[in-house]
KETOR-146962 format. One line per 5 residues: for each residue x, y, z of C-alpha. Coordinates in nm, 4 decimals. Layout:
// KETOR-146962
X/Y/Z ~ ...
***
This chain:
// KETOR-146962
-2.7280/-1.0677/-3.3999 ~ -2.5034/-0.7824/-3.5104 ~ -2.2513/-0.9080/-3.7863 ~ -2.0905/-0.5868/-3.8955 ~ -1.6927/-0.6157/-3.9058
-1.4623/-0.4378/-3.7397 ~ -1.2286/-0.3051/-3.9894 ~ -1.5643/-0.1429/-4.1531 ~ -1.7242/-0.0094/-3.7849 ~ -1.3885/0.1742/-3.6800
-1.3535/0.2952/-4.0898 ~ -1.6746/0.4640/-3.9921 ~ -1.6133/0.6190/-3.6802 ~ -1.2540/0.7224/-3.8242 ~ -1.4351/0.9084/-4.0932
-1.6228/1.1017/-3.8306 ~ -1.3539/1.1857/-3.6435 ~ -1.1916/1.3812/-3.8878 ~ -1.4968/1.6383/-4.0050 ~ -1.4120/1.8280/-3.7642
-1.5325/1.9519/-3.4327 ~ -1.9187/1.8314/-3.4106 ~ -2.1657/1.9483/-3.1528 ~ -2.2367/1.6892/-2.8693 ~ -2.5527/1.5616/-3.0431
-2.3754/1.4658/-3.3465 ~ -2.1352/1.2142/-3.1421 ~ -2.4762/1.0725/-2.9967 ~ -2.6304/0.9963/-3.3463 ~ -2.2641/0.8654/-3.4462
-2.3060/0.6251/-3.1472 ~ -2.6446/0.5357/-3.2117 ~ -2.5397/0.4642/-3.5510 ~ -2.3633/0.1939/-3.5033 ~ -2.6957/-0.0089/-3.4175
-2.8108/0.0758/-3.7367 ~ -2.8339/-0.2835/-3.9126 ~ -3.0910/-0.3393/-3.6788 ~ -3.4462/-0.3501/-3.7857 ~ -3.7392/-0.2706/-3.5541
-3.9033/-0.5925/-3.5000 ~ -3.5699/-0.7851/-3.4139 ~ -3.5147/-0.5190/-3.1249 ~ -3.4996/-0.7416/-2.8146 ~ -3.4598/-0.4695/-2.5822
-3.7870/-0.3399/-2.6756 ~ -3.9549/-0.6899/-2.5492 ~ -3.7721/-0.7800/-2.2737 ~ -3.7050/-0.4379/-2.0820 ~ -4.0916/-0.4231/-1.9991
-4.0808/-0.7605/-1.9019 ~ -3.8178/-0.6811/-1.6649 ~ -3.9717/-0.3501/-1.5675 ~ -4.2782/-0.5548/-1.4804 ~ -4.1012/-0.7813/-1.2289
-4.0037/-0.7649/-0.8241 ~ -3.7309/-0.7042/-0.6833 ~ -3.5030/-1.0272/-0.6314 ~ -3.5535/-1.0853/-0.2506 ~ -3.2885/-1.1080/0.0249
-3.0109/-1.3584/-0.0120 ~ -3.0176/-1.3550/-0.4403 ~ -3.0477/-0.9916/-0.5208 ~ -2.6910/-1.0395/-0.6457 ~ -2.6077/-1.2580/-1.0064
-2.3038/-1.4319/-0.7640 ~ -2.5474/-1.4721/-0.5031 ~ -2.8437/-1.6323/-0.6847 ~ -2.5882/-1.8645/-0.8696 ~ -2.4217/-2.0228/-0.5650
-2.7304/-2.0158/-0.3425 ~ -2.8409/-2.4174/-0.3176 ~ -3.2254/-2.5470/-0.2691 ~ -3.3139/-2.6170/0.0817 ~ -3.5595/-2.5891/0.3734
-3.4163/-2.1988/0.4458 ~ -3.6277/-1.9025/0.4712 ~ -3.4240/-1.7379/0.1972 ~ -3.4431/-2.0204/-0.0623 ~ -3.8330/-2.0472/0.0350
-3.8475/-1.6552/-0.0188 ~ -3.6501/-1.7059/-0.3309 ~ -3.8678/-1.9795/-0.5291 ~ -4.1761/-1.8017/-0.4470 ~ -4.0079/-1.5062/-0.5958
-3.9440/-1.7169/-0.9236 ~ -4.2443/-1.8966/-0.9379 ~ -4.4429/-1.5163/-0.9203 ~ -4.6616/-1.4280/-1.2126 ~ -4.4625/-1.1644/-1.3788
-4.1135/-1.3097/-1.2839 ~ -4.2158/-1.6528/-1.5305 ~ -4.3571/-1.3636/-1.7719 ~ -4.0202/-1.2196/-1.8371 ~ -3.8800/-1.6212/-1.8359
-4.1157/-1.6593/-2.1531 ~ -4.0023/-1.3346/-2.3189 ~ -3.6352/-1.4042/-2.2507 ~ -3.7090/-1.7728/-2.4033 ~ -3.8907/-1.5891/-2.7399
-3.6089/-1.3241/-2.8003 ~ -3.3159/-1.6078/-2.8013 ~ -3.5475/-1.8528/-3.0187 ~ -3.3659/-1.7994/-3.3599 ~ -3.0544/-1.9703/-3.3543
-2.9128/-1.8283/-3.6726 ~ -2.7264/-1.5022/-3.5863 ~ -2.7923/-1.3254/-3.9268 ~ -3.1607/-1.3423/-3.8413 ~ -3.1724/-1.3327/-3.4599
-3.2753/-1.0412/-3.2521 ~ -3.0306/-0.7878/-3.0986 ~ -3.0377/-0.5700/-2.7858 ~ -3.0734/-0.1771/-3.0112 ~ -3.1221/0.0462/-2.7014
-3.0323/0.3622/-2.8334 ~ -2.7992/0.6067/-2.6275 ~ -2.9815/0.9240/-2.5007 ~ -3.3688/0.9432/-2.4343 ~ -3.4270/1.1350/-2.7845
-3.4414/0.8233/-2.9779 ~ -3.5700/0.6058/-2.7104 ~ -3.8654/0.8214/-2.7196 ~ -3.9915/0.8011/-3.0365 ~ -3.9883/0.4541/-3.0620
-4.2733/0.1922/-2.9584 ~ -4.2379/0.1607/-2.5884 ~ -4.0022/0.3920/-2.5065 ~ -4.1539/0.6479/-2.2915 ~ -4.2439/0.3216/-2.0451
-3.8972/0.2123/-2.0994 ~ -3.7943/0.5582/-1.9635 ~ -4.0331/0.5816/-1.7227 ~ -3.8878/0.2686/-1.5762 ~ -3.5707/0.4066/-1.5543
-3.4441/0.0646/-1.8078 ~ -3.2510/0.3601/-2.0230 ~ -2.9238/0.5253/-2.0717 ~ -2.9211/0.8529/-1.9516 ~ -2.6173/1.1237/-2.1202
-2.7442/1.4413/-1.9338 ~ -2.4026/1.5908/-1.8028 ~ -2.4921/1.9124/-1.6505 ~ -2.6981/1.9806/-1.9472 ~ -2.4980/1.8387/-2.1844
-2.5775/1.4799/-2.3629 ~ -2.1948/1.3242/-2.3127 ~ -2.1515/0.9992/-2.3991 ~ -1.8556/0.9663/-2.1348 ~ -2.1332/1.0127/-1.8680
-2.3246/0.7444/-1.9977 ~ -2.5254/0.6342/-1.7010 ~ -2.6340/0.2654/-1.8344 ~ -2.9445/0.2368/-1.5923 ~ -3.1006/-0.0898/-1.7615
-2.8204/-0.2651/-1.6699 ~ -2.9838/-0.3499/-1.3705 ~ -3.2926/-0.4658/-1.4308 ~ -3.1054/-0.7025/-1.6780 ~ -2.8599/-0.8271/-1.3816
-3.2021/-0.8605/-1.1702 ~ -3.3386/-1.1140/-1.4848 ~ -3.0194/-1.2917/-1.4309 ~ -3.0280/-1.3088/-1.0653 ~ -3.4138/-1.4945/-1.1601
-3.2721/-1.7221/-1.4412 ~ -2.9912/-1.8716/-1.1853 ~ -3.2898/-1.8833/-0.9231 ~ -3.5064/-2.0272/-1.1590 ~ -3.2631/-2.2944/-1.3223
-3.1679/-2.4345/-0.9591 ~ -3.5968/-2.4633/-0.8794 ~ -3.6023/-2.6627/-1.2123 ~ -3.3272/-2.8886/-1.0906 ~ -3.4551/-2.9671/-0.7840
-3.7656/-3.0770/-0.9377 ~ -3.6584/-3.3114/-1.1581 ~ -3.6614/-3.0804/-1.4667 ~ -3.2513/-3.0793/-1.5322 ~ -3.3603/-3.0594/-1.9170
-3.5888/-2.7172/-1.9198 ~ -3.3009/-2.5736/-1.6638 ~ -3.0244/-2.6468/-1.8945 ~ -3.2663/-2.5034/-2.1970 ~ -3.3047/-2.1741/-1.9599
-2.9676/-2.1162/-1.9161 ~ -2.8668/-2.1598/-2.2812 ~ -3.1691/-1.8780/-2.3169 ~ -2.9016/-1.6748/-2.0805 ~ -2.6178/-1.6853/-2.2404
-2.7780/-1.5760/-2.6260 ~ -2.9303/-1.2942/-2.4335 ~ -2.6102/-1.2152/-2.2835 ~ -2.4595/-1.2948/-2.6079 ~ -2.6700/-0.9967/-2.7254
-2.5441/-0.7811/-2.4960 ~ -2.1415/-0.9193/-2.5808 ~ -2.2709/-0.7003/-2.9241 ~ -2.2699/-0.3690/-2.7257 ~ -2.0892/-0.0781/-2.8463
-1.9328/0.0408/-2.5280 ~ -1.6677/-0.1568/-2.3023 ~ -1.9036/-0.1278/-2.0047 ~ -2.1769/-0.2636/-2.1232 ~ -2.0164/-0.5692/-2.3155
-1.8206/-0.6667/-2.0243 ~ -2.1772/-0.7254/-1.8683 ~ -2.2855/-0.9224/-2.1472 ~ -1.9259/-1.1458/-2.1174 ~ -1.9663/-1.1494/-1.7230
-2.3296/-1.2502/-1.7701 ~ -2.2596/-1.5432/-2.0608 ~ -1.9524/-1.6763/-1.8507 ~ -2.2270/-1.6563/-1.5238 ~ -2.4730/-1.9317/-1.7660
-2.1717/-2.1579/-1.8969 ~ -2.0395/-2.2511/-1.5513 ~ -2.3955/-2.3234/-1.4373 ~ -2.4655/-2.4975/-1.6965 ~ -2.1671/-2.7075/-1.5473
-2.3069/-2.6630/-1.2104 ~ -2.6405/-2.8066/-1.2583 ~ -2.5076/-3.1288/-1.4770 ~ -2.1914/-3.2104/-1.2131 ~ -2.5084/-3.2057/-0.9391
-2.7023/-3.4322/-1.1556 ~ -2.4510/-3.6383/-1.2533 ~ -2.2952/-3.6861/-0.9084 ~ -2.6975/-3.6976/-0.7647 ~ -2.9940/-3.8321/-0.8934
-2.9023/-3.8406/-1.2685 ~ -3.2307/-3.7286/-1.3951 ~ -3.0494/-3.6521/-1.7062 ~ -2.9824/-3.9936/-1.8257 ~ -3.3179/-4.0225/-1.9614
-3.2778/-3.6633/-2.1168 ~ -2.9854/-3.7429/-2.3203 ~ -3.1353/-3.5813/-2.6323 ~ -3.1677/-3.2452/-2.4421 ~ -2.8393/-3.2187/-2.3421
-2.7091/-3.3215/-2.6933 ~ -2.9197/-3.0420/-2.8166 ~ -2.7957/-2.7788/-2.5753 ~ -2.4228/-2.8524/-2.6265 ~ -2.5184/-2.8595/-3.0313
-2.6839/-2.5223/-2.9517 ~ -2.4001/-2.3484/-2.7883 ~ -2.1071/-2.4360/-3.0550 ~ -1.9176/-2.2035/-3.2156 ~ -1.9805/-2.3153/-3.5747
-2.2626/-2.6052/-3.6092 ~ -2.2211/-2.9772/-3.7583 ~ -2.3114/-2.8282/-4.0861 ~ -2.0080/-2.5938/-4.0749 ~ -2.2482/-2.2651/-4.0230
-2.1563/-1.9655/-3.7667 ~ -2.3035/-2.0836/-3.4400 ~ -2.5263/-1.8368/-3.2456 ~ -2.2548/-1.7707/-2.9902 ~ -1.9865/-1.6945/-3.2350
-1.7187/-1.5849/-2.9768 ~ -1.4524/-1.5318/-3.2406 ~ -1.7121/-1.2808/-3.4031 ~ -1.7299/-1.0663/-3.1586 ~ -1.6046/-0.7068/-3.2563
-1.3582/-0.4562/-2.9934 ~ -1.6365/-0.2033/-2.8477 ~ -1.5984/0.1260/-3.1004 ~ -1.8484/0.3598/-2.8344 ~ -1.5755/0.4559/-2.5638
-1.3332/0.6271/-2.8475 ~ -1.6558/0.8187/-2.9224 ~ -1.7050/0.9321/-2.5844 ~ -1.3107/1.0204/-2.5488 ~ -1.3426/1.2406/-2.8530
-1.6640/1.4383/-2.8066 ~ -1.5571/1.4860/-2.4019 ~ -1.1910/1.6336/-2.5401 ~ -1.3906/1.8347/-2.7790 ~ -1.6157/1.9681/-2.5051
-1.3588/2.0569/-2.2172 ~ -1.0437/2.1706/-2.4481 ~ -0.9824/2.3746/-2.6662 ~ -0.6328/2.4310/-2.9139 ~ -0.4610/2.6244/-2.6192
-0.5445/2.3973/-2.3668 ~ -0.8400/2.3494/-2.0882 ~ -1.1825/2.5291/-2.1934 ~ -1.2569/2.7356/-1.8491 ~ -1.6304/2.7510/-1.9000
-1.6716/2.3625/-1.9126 ~ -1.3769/2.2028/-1.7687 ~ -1.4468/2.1985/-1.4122 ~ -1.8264/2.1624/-1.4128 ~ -1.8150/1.8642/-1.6507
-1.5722/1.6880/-1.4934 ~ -1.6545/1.7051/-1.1316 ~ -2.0206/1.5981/-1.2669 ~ -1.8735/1.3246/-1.4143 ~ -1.6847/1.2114/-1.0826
-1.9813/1.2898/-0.8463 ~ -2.2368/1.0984/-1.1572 ~ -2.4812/1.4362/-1.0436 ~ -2.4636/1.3856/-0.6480 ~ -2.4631/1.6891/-0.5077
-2.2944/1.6815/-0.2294 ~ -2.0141/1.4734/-0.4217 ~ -1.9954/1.7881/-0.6539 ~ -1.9408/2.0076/-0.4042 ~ -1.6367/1.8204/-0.2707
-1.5210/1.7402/-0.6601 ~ -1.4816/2.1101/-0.7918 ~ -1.2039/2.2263/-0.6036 ~ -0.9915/1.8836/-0.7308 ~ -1.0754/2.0026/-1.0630
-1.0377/2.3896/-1.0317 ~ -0.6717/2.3147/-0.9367 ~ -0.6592/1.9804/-1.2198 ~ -0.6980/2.2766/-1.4556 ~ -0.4366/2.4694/-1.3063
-0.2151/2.2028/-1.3483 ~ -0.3112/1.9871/-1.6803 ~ -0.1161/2.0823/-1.9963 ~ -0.3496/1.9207/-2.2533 ~ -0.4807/2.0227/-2.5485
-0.7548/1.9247/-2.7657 ~ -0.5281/1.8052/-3.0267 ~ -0.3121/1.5971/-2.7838 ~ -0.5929/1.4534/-2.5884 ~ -0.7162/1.2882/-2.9218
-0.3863/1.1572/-3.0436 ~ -0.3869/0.9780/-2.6619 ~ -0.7020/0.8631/-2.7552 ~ -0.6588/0.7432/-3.0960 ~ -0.3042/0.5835/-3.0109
-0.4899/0.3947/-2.6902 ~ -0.7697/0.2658/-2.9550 ~ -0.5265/0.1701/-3.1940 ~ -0.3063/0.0316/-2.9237 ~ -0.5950/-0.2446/-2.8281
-0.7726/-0.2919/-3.1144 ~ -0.4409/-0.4282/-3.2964 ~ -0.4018/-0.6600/-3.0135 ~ -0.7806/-0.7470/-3.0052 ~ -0.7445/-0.8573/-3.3982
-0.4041/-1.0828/-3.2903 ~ -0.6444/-1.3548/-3.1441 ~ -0.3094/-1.4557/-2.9880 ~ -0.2403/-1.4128/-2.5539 ~ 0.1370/-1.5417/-2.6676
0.2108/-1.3439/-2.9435 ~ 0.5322/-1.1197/-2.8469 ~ 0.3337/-0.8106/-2.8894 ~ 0.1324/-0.9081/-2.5568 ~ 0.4352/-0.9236/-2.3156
0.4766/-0.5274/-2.4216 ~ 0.3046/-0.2209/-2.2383 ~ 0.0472/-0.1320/-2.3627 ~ -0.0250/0.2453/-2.5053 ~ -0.2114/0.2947/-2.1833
-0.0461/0.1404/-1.9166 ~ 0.2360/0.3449/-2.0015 ~ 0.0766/0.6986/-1.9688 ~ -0.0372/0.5307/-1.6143 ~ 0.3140/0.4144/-1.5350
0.4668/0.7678/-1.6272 ~ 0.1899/0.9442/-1.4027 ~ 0.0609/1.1907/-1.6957 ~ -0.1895/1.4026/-1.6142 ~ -0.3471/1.3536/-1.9134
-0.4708/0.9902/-1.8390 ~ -0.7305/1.1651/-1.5474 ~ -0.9159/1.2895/-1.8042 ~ -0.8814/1.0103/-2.0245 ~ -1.0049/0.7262/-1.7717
-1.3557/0.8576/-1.8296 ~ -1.3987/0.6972/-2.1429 ~ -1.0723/0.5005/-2.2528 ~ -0.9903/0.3112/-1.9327 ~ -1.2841/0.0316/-1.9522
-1.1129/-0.0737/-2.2765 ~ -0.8041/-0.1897/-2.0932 ~ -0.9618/-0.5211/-1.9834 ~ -1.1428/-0.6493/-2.2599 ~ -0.8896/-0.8444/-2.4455
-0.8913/-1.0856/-2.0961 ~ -1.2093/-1.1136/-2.1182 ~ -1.2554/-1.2275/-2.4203 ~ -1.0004/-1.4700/-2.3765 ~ -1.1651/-1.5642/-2.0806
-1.5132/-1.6417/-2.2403 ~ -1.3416/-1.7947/-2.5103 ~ -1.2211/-2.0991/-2.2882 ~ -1.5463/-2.0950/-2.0742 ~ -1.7505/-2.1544/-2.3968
-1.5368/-2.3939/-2.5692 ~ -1.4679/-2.5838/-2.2103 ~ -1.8415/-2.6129/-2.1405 ~ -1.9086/-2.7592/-2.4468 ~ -1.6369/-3.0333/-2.3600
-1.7634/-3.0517/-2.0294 ~ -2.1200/-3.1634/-2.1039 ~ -1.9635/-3.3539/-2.3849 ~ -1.7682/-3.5645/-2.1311 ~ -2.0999/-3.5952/-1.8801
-2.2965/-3.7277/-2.1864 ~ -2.0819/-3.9714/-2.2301 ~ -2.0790/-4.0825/-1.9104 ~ -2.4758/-4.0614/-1.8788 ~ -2.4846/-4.2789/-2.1766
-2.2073/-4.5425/-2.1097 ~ -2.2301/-4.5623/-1.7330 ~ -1.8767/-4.5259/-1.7476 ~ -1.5962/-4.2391/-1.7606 ~ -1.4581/-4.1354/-2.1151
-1.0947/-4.3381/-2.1751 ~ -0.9965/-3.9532/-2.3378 ~ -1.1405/-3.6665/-2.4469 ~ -1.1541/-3.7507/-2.8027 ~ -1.3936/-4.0643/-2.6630
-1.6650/-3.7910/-2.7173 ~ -1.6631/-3.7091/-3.0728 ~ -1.8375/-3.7242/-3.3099 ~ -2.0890/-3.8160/-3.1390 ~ -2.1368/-3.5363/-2.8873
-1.8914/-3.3117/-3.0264 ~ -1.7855/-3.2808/-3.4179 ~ -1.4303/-3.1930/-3.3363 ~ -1.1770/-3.1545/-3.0113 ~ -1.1468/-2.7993/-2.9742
-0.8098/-2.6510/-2.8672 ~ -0.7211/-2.4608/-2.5341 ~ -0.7370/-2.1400/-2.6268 ~ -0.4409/-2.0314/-2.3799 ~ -0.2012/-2.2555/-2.4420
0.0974/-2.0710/-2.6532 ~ 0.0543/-2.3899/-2.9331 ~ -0.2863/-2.2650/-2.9538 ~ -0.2159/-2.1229/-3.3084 ~ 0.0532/-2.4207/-3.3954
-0.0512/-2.7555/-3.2703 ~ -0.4039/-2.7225/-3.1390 ~ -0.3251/-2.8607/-2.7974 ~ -0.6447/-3.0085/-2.6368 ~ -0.7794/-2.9215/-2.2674
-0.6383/-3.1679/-1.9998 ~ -0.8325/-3.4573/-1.9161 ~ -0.7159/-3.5849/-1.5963 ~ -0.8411/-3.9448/-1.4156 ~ -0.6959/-3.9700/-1.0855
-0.5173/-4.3169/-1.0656 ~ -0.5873/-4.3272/-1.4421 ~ -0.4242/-4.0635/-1.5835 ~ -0.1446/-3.9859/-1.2922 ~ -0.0045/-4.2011/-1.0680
-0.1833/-4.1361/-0.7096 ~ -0.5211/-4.2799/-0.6258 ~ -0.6538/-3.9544/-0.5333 ~ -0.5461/-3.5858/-0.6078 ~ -0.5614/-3.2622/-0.4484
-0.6692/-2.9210/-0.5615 ~ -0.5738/-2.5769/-0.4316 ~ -0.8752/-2.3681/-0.4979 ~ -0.7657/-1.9962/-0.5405 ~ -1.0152/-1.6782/-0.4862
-0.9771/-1.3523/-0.4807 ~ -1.2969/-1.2684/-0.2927 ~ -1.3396/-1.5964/-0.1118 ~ -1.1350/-1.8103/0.1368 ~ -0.8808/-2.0808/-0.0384
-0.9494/-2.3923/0.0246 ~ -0.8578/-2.7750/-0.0484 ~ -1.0293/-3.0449/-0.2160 ~ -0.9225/-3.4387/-0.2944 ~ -1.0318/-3.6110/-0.5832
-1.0270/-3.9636/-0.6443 ~ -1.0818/-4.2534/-0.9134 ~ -1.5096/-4.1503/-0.9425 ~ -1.4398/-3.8058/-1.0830 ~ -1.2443/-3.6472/-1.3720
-1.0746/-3.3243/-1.4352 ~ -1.0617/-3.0766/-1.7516 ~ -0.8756/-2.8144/-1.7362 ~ -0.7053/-2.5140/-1.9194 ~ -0.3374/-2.4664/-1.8739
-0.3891/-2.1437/-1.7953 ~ -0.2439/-1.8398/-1.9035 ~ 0.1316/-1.9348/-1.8290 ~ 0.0786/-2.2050/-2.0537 ~ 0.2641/-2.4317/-1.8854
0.0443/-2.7697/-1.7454 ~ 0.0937/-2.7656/-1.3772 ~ -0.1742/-3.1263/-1.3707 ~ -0.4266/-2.8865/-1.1234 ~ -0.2266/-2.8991/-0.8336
-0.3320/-2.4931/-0.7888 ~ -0.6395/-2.3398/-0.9656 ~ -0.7328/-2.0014/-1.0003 ~ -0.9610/-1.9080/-1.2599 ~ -0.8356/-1.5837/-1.4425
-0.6822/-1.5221/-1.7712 ~ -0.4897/-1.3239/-1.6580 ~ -0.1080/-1.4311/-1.6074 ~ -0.0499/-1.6667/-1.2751 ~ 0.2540/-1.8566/-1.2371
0.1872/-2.2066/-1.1841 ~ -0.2146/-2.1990/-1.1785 ~ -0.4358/-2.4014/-1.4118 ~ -0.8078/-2.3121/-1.5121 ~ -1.0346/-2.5089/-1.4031
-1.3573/-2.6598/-1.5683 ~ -1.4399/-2.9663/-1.4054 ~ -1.5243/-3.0645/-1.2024 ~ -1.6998/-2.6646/-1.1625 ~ -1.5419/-2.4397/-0.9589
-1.9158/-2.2938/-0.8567 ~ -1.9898/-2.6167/-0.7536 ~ -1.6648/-2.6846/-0.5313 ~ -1.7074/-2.3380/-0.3645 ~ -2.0844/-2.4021/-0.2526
-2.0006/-2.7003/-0.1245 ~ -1.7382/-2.5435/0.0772 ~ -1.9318/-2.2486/0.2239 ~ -2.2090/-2.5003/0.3201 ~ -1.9350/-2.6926/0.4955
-1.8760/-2.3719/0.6542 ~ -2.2011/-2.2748/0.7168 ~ -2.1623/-1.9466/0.5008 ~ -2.4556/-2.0081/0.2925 ~ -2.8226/-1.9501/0.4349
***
């Protein structure tokens, strides 16, 4: 795994930035770069993407990460369709590769995902013309033009199709007894996706987050089923010690754990793009007629033509109306950059420098014209800091999680606190990363008994959604709750939960029991599933 530091990676591309107006190659090698530090033969993406080129298509009913997550085993066609899919020849091929790549549990000497930006490279190194030829590259070509703001990340996927097979995969384990390998698989997710969480541009690490966050709450998933089921892990205790040990931010020894989610660096590849795109469509006066409109109405149509052909005239008058020169555009750019990466390096959702606008929600809010042409490249960055906080309290939540459940396995009985669980299971009680003591008194999550811990016998949980139907659920006595205070910081005991980091007045965050789990069980109440 990539280990560079930040402070040295944006020295480097600040260096560049100031040669000079370079040719649109030159911002490509800058890019590619930055994946320097990796050698040849720790290059996962040169062993997995065949793999992955190799395999089917995920059938009907899982062809979506969300999809093959929440759907359950059972006697329908589609879950029949789906194991078969799994169990297929070249579909457990890829399962093996993606278990060799994330074998080395030591980040300095681990492999990394290197796929270079452009064919060029890609070309001249072992594999890459197949890797091409199955259309598992990133393709710049911008009406001729290699421009990293077009960036067209097509392995992307065929990596969300290895994910759809992992969750498939994990859920046949489970149902056949073998909770132990599915929790092992899953772990295998999230380093791979941790790989990705390394990537240089916004898009592509907020795949890698969504990807890691989409293995820690199944890894949830599958041991709430167990527990609450046929408990297969009680006589694979070691396992699941071994996974949570595996998954912890630094390890019993005191090392840099694999995962290292307060290593990971703000994406340096977008401010790239910004800059070679303002180089290449203004000039010192203002817009550059000869590549203004063609590039830009490629960009918004990604090369369909009949999107083009509707997309010029919007631009033909855009250029009419922008005032925006090249030495504007990159102070926007450079102020945005500088903007997020100060609050990236804070660590801190409560410091007061959060509650303020940001650099670019302010151009947005005054409507300048400028930020059309900025959006290309700089407007991914504006949601990474939430998601980092978010994966932040998924991984350290997990870990207390499965902590909690192997205590339980072990003692036949609930933990009397959350601290019950170390050192045995854990070393330390991490804190909850969005409480605003986080940095002060190291609050721990909330670990919530009902008739235990509050008064009533049984408790009830709003379950929020944005893209499902709310619901309600009632706990009681057999089952506990852990749960972030959420990003208003202010413990409202679970009465509402809506996962988000973002802000939400009187909403908790909640990790168990799993929210994946509740919301299956509702839409097979509902008969939405199958």
């Amino acid at each position: 795994m990539r280990f560079a530091t930040t402070i040295g990676r944006f020295g480097a591309c600040a260096l560049g930035i100031v040669c000079g107006v370079a040719q649109a190659q030159d911002y490509v090698e800058r890019a590619n770069a930055l994946y320097a530090d990796i050698i040849l033969d720790q290059r996962s993406d040169l062993v997995i993407l065949p793999a992955i080129a190799a395999m089917a298509e995920p059938p009907r009913g899982v062809e979506t990460v969300r999809k093959a997550m929440l759907q359950p085993a059972s006697n329908s066609p589609i879950w029949r369709e789906a194991k078969a899919w799994a169990e297929g020849e070249a579909q457990q091929a890829a399962l093996v590769v993606l278990d060799e790549i994330t074998d080395e549990t030591d980040y300095r000497l681990a492999m990394a995902f290197g796929l270079p930006y452009g064919v060029e490279t890609l070309a001249q190194e072992p594999g890459g013309i197949g890797i091409i030829a199955a259309d598992l590259h990133i393709d710049l070509d911008v009406a001729g033009t290699p421009l990293l703001a077009g960036a067209d990340f097509r392995y992307l996927k065929g990596v969300k199709n290895l994910y759809c097979l992992v969750h498939v995969e994990a859920t046949r384990l489970a149902e056949e007894g073998r909770v132990g390998d599915a929790l092992e698989l899953l772990a295998d997710g999230v380093f791979f996706a941790r790989q990705l969480a390394d990537r240089e541009f916004a898009e592509e690490m907020t795949v890698g987050i969504e990807l890691m966050q989409s293995c820690f709450e199944r890894l949830r998933d599958i041991v709430y089923l167990d527990l609450r089921g046929s408990r297969d892990l009680a006589d694979e205790q070691p396992t699941l010690s071994a996974v949570i040990d595996r998954l912890a931010e630094r390890t019993r020894e005191d090392f840099a754990g694999y995962v290292g989610i307060e290593r990971m660096t703000f994406p340096m590849a977008n401010r790239l793009a910004g800059d070679q795109l303002a180089e290449h469509v203004l000039t010192s006066g203002g817009i550059n007629p000869s590549t203004f409109v063609r590039t830009m109405a490629f960009l918004t149509s990604r090369g369909n033509p009949m999107m083009l052909f509707s997309q010029t005239p919007r631009w033909e008058q855009a250029s009419a109306d922008l005032n925006l020169t090249l030495s504007d555009a990159k102070e926007h750019i450079e102020r945005i950059q500088n903007d997020l990466l100060g609050r990236w390096n804070l660590r801190d959702p409560h410091h007061p420098l959060m509650s303020q606008q940001t650099y670019y929600d302010q151009l947005q809010a005054s409507g300048d014209p400028a930020l059309t042409a900025l959006d290309f490249t700089m407007g991914a960055l504006a949601d990474m800091l939430d998601l980092w906080q978010q994966i932040r309290l998924e991984s350290i939540g997990t870990r207390h999680a499965l902590a909690l459940a192997a205590y339980e396995y072990a003692q036949n009985q609930k933990a009397p606190s959350e601290s019950s669980v170390r050192p045995r299971w854990l070393p330390k009680i991490e804190p909850d990363p969005l409480s605003d003591q986080y940095l002060r008194s190291n609050p721990s999550l909330q670990y919530v008994i009902p008739g235990r811990h509050i008064n009533q016998e049984t408790h009830t949980v709003n379950f929020v959604f944005s893209d499902f139907a709310n619901f309600q659920k009632t706990f009681t006595g057999d089952e506990f709750l852990l749960y972030s205070v959420g990003a208003d910081s202010d413990n409202n005991v679970a009465v509402e939960i809506q996962n988000t980091p973002e802000l939400v007045l009187g909403a908790d965050y909640l990790i168990w029991p799993p929210v994946l789990s509740m919301l299956r069980e509702n839409l097979m109440t509902l008969g939405q599933l199958n």
